[in-house]
C-alpha positions in Angstrom: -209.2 109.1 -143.0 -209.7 108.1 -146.6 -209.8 112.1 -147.5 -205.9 112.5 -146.0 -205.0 109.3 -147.8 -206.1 110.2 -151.2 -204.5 113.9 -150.0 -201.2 111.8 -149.2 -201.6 110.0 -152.5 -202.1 113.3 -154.7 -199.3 115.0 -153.1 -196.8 111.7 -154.1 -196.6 111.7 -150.6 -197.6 108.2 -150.0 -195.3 105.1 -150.6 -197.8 102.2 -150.1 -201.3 101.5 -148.4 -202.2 98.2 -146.8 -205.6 97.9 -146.6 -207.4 95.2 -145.2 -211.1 94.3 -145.5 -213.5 91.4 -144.7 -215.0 90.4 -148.4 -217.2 88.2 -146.9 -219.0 91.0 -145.6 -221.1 94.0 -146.6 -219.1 97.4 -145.6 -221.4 100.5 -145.1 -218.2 102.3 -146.5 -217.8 100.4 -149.6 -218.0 103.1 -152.2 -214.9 105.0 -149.9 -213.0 101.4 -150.3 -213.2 101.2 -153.8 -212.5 104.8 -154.8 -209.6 104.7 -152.4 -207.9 101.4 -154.2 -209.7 103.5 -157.8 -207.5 106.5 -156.6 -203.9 104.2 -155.7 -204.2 102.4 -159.0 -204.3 106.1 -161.0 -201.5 107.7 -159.0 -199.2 104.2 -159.0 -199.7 103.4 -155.1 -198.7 100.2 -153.9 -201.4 99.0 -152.3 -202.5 95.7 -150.6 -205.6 94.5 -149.8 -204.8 91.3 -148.5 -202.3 89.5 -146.0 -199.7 88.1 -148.4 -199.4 91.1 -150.6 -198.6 92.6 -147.6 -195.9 90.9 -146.7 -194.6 91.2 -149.7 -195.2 95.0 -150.2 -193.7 95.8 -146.3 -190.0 94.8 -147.3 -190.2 97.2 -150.3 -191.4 100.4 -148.5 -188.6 99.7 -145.6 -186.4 99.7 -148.3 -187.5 102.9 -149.5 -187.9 104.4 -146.8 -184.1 103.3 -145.3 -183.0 104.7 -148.8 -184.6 108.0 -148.1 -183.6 108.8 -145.0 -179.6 107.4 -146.1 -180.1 110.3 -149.2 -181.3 112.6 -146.5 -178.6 112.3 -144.3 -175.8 112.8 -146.7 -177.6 115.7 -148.3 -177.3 118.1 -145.1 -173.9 120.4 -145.0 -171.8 119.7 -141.8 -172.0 121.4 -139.7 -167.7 123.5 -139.5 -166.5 122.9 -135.7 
């Protein structure tokens, strides 16, 4: 999973990650963690690691993403009837 996320993110095919982890606790994966979060800070990923960044980070990707898809729809030709 982290390998198609960092794919995703070298691609500039990512918007955001949320990313949630326990830091009270020891996580056999902890090297993945960090160099996922090392790899979203060098490619400019918005990324959250905690509940209230991630409410603030959601409302930014839906508007990106609304935005995209509005530019998509008014880049494709009509179709002549």
């Amino acid at each position: 999973m982290a390998t198609q996320v960092g794919t995703q993110m070298v691609l500039q095919d990512l918007g955001g990650i949320i990313f949630f982890t326990d830091p009270l606790t020891a996580h056999p994966h902890a090297e993945d963690i960090a160099t996922l979060l090392r790899m979203a800070d060098m490619n400019n990923v918005m990324h959250a690691t905690n509940p209230i960044t991630a409410v603030a980070l959601v409302p930014v990707l839906r508007a990106v993403a609304e935005g995209s898809a509005a530019r998509s729809h008014k880049e494709r030709p009509s179709s002549a009837i």
